[in-house]
C-alpha positions as CSV (number, residue, x, y, z in Angstrom):
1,X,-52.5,-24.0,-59.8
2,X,-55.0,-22.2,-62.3
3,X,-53.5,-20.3,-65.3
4,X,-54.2,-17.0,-64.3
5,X,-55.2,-13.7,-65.8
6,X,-53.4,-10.5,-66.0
7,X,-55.7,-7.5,-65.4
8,X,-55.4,-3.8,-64.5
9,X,-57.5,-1.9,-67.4
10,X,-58.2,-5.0,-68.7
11,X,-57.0,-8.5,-70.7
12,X,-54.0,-7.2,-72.8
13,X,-52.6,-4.3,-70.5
14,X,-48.9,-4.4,-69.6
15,X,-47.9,-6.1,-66.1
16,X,-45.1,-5.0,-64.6
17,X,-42.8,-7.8,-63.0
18,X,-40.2,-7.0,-60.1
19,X,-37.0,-5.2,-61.4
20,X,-33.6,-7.0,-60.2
21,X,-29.8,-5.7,-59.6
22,X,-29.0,-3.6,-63.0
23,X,-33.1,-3.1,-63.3
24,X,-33.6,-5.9,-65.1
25,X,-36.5,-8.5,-65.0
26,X,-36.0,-12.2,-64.7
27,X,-37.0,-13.3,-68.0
28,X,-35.6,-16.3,-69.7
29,X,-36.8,-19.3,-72.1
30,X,-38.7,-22.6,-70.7
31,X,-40.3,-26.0,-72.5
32,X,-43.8,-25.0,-71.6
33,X,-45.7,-28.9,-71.9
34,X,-47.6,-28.3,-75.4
35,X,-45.5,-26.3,-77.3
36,X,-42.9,-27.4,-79.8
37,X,-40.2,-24.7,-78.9
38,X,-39.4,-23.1,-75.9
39,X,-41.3,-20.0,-74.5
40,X,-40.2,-16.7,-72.8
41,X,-41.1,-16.7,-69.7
42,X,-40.9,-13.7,-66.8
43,X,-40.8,-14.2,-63.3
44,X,-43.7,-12.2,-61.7
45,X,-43.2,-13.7,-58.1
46,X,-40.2,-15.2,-56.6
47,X,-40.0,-17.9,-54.4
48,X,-39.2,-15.7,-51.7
49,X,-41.7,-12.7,-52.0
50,X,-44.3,-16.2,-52.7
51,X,-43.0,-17.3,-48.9
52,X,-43.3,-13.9,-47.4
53,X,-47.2,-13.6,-48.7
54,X,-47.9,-17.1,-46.7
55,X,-46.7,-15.6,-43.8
56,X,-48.7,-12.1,-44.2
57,X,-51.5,-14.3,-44.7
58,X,-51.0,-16.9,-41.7
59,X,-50.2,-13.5,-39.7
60,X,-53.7,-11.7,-40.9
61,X,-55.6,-15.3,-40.0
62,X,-54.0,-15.5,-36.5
63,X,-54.6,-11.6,-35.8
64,X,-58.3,-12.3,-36.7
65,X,-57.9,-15.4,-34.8
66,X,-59.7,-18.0,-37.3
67,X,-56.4,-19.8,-36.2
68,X,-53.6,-20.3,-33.8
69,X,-49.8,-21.2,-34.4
70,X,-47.0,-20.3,-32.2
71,X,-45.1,-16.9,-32.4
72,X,-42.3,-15.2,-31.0
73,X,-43.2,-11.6,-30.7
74,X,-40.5,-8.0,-30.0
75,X,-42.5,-5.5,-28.4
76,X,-41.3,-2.2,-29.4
77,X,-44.7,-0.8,-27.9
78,X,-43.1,0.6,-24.6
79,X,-40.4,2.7,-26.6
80,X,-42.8,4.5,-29.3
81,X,-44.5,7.7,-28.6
82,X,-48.0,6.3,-27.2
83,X,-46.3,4.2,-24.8
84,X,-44.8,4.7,-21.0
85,X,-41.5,6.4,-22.3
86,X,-40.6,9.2,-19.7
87,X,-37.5,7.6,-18.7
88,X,-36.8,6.4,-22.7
89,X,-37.0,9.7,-23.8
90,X,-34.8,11.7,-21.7
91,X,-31.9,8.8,-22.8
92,X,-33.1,8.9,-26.4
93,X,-34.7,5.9,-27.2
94,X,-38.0,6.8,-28.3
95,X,-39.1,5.0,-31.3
96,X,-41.6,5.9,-34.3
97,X,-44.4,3.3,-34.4
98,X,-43.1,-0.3,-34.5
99,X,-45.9,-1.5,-32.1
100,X,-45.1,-5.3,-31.9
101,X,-42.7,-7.6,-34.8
102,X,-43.6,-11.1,-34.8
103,X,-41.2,-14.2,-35.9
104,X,-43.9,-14.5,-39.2
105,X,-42.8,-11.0,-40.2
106,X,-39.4,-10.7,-39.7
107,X,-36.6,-11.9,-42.5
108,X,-35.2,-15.0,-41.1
109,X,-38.0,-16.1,-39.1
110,X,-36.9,-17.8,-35.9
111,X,-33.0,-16.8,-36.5
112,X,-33.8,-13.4,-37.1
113,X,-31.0,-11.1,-35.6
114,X,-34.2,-8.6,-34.7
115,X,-35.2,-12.1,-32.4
116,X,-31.6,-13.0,-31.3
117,X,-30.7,-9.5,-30.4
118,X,-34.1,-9.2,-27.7
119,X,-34.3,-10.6,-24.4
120,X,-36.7,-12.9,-22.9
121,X,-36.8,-12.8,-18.6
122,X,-34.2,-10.9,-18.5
123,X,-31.4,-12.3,-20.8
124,X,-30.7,-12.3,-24.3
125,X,-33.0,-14.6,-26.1
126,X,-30.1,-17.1,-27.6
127,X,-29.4,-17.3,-23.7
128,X,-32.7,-17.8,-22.3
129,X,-34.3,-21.5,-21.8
130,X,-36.4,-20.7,-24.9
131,X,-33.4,-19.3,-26.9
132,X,-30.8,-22.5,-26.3
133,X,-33.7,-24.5,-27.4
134,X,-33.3,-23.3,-31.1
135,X,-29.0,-25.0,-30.4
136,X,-29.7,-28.1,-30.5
137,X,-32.3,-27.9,-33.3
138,X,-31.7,-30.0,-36.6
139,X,-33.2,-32.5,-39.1
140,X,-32.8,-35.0,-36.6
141,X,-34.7,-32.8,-33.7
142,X,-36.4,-30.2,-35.3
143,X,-38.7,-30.2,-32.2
144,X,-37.8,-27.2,-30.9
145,X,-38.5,-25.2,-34.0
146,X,-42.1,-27.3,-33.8
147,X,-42.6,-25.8,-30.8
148,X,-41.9,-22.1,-31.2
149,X,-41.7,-21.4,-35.4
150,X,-43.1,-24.1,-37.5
151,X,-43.2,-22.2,-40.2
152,X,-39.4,-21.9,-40.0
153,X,-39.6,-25.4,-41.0
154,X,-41.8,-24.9,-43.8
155,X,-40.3,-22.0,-45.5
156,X,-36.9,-22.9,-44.5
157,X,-34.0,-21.5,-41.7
158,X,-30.4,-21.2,-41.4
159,X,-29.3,-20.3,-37.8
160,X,-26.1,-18.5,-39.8
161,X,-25.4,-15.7,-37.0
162,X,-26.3,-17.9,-33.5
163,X,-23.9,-19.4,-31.2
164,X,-22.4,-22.0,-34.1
165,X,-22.1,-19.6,-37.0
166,X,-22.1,-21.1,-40.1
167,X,-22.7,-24.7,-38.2
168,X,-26.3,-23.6,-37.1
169,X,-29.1,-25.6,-37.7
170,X,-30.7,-25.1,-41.5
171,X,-33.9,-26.2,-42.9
172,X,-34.7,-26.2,-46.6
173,X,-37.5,-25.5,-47.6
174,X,-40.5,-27.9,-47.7
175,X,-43.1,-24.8,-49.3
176,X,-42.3,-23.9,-53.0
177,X,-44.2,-21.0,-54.6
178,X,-43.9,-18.6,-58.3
179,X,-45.6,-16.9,-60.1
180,X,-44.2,-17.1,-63.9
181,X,-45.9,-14.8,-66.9
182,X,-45.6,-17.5,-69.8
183,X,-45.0,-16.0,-73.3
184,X,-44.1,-12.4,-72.4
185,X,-43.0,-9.5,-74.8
186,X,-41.2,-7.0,-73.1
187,X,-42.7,-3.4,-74.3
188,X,-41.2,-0.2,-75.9
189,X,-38.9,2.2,-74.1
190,X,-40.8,3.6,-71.1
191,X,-41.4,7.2,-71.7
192,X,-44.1,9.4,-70.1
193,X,-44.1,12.5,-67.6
194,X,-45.6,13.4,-64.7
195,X,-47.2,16.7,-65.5
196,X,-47.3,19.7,-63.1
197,X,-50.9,21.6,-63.0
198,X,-48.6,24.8,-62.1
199,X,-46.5,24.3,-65.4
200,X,-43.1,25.3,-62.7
201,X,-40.1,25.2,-65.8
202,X,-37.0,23.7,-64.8
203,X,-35.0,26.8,-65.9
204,X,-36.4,28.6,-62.6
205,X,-33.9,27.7,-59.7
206,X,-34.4,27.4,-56.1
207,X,-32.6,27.1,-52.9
208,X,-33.0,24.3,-50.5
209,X,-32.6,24.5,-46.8
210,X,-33.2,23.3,-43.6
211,X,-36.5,21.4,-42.4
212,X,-37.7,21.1,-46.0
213,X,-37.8,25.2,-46.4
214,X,-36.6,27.0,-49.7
215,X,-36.9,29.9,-51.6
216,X,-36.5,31.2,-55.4
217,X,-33.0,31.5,-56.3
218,X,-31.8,34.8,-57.3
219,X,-31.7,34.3,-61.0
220,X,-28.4,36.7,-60.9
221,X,-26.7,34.3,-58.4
222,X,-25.2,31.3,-59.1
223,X,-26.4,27.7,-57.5
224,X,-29.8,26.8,-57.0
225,X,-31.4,23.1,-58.5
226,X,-34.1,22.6,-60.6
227,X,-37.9,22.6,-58.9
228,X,-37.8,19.0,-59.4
229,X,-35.5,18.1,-56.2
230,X,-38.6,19.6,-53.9
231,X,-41.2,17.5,-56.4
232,X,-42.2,20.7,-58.3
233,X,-42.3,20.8,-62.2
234,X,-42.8,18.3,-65.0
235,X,-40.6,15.7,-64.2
236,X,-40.3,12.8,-67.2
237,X,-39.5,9.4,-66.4
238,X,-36.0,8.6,-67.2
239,X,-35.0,5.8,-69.8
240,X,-33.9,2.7,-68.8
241,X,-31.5,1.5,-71.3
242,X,-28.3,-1.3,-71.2
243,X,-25.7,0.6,-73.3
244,X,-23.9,-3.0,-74.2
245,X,-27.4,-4.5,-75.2
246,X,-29.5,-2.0,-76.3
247,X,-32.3,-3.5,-74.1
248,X,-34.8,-1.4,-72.8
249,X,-35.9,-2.1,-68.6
250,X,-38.6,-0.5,-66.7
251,X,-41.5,-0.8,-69.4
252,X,-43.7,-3.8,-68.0
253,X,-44.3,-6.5,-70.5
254,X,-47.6,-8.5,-72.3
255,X,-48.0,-11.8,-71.2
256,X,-49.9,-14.6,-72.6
257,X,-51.2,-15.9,-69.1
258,X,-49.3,-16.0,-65.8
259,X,-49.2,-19.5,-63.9
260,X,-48.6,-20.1,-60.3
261,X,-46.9,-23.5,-59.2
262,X,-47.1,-24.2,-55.6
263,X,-45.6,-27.6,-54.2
264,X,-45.2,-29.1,-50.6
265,X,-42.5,-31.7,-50.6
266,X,-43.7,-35.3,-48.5
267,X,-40.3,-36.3,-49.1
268,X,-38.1,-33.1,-46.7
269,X,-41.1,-33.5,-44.4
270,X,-39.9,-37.4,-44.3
271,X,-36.4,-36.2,-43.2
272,X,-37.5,-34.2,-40.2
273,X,-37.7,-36.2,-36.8
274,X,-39.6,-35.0,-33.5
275,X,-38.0,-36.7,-30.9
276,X,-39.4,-36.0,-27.2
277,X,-36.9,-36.1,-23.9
278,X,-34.5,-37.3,-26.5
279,X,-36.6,-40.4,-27.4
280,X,-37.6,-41.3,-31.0
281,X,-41.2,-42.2,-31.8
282,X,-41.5,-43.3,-35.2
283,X,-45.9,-42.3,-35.2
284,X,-45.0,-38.4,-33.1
285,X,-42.7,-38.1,-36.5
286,X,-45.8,-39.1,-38.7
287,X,-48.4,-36.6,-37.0
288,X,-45.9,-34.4,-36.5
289,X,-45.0,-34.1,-40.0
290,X,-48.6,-34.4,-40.8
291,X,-49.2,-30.9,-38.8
292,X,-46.6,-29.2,-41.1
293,X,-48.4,-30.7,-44.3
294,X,-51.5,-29.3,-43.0
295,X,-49.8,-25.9,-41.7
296,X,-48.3,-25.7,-45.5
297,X,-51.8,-26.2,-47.3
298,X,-53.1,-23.8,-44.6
299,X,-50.7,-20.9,-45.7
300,X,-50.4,-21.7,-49.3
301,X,-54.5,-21.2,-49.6
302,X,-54.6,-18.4,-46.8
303,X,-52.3,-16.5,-49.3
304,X,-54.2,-17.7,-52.6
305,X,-57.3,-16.8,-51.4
306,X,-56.2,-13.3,-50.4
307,X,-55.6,-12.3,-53.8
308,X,-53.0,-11.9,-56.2
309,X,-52.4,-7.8,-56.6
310,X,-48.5,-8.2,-56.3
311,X,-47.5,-4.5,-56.9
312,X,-48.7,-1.9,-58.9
313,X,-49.8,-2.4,-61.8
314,X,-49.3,-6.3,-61.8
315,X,-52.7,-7.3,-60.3
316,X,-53.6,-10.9,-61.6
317,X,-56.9,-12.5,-61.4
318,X,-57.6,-16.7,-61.4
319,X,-59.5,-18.4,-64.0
320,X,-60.6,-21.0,-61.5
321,X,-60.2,-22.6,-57.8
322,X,-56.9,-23.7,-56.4
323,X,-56.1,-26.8,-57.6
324,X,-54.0,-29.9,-55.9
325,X,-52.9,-32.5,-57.2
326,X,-51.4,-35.5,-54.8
327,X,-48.5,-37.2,-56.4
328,X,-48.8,-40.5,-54.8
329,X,-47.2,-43.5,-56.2
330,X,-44.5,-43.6,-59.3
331,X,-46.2,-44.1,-62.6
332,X,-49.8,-43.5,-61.1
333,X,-51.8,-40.4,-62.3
334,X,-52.1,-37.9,-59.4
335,X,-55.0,-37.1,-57.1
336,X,-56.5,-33.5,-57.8
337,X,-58.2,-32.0,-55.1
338,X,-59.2,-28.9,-53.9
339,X,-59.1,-26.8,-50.8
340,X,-60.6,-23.6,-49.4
341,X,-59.1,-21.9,-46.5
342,X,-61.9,-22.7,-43.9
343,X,-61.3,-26.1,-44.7
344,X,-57.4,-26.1,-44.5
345,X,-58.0,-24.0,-40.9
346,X,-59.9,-26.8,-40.4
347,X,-57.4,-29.7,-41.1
348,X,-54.7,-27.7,-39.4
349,X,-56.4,-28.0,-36.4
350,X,-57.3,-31.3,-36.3
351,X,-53.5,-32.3,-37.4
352,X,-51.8,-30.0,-34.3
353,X,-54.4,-31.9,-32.1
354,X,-53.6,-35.3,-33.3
355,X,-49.4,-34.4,-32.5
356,X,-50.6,-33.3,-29.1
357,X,-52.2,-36.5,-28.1
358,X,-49.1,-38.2,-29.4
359,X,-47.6,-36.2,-26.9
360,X,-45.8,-33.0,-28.5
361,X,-47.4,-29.7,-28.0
362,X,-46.3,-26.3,-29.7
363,X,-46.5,-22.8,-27.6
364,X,-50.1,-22.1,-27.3
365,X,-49.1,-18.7,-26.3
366,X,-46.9,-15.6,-28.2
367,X,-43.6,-15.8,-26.3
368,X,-42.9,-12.5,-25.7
369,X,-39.1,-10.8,-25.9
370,X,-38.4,-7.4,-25.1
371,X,-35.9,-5.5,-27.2
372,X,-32.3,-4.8,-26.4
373,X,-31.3,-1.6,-25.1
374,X,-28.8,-1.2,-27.8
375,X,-31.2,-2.6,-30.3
376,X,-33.5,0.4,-29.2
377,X,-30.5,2.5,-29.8
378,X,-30.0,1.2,-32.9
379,X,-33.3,1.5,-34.5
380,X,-33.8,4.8,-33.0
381,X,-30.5,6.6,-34.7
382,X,-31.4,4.6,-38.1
383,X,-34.6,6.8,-38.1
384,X,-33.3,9.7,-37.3
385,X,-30.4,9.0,-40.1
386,X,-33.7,8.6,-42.3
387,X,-35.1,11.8,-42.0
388,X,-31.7,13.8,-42.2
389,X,-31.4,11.5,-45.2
390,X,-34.9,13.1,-46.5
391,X,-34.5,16.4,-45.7
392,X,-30.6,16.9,-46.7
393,X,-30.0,18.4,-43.6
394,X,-27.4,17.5,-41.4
């Protein structure tokens, strides 16, 4: 990958990495090839959040349908408020806007409890034709992951809370994305404040109550909170400082360049077998395999090309084209190449054609589940929860 360039107002601005438990940042010291001593380093993009923008970016390419990969899709449509929900609202099941969840969006793709706890014809989806497919899934027969989540496969899955528990079929991951700031100083204490064009003092009270509605406290009276809780009033940011360490968090940090390291590993694709009707074929491995290369390259460019603003105020721009490089045979240099995404699209199609004459096909079409009754339920009372939560009332 291409060093890249922080921006926002420009080369030498602060970026400002993802914070961790305690409000930390992930920063600690690498041999960086060229230097003498070891370098601080910050983590701007974890491996994870790096996964999650391949799938966005598959999911935006096969909603504007440049390409087509198999999904498993919850339809939440018939429960919000434009949908047929006469009968749904009289039980209380209405939901706020979820529209339709697919297996590239949801946290554990393809053994996602949002998936397992759907139905598909009219049975839970672990217990549908469809769903038992997923139970007798492994490195040895990954097919049926082929076939309905490839990307599972890819970005990796652990069936931890299906039928076997703990025993479930697991994938590791074959993808391998970060984003690493190289040579970072962390800045000075964050301090600022966000000020109010009314110039409301904190020393005036007021009185929340129900459905977001207050009124000035009598300043005679006791009780009352400051302006702030209803977003009134100069409010400063507070300081973000480790008492044992004197460390200061929440301030962004300088960076000599950020890198991004993508690999695809040939060698877990090698492990993954594709047998049909229980019958090995030693060529549907190769193509299959072969698809999932191509799938990889497809996401990992998809997301590339879609830009690098990973939250605010950490937007990074490229100092050149995605770059490959093929590591072929021990002790030979590798193969650079490069890719764009209408290429890759490209590829991928040719490779899921190639496995299909070989005689294994993935779903052409979404398979569609229908959420529980109970899962409806559930996601209904959390958002109610969440605006009681918001509004303090009870």
């Amino acid at each position: 990958m291409p060093p890249t360039a922080a921006t926002g107002r420009g080369p030498g601005d602060k970026v400002f990495p993802p914070t961790f438990a305690g409000a930390v940042y992930a920063i600690e010291t690498r041999r960086i090839p060229g230097r003498d001593l070891p370098v601080t380093c910050v983590l701007l993009d974890s491996v994870q959040s790096q996964a999650n923008r391949m799938e966005l970016a598959l999911q935006d390419a096969l909603d504007a349908k440049v390409l087509a990969l198999p999904t498993v899709v919850v339809d939440f449509s018939r429960h919000d408020p434009k949908g047929d929900t006469k009968s749904d609202e009289q039980e209380g099941r209405l939901v706020e806007a979820v529209g339709r969840i697919t297996s590239l969006q949801v946290p554990h793709r393809l053994a996602d409890a949002i998936l397992r706890d759907s139905e598909f014809e009219g049975k839970p989806f672990r217990d549908s034709e469809k769903g038992r497919m997923l139970s007798s899934a492994g490195p040895s027969n990954a097919t049926p992951v082929y076939i309905l989540c490839p990307t599972a496969l890819l970005l990796g899955m652990w069936d931890s809370t299906g039928p076997k528990g703990g025993l479930g079929p697991k994938f590791e991951r074959v993808v391998v994305s970060e984003i690493v700031g190289v040579g970072a100083e962390v800045g000075d204490l964050r301090r600022g404040v966000r000020r109010d064009p009314l110039e409301i003092r904190a020393a005036v009270k007021v009185v929340k109550k129900d459905n977001n509605s207050w009124e000035v406290a009598d300043p005679h009276a006791k009780g009352g909170v400051a302006p702030s809780k209803l977003n009134h009033s100069s409010v400063p940011y507070p300081e973000q400082r480790d008492k044992k360490t004197e460390k200061n968090y929440y301030n962004g940090v300088t960076i000599e360049y950020a890198e991004q390291t993508t690999t695809l590993s040939l060698i877990a694709l090698r492990r993954l077998r594709f047998p049909v009707d229980g019958k090995p074929d030693a060529e549907l491995d190769a193509a299959a395999r072969t698809a999932l290369a191509a799938l990889g390259l497809c996401a990992a460019t998809l997301a590339f090309e879609s830009g690098a603003d990973l939250r605010s105020r950490c937007l990074l721009w490229p100092e050149g084209a995605m770059q490959w490089q093929l590591l072929d045979r021990p002790g030979e240099a590798p193969r650079e190449f490069d890719l764009s995404s209408a290429e890759a699209i490209k590829l991928l199609a040719a490779a899921v054609n190639q496995t299909k004459a070989k005689g294994l096909t993935w779903e052409e079409n979404p398979v569609e589940l229908t959420p529980s009754d109970q899962l409806v339920k559930l996601v209904r009372l959390s958002q109610l929860e969440a605006v009681t939560e918001s509004t303090g009332t009870e």
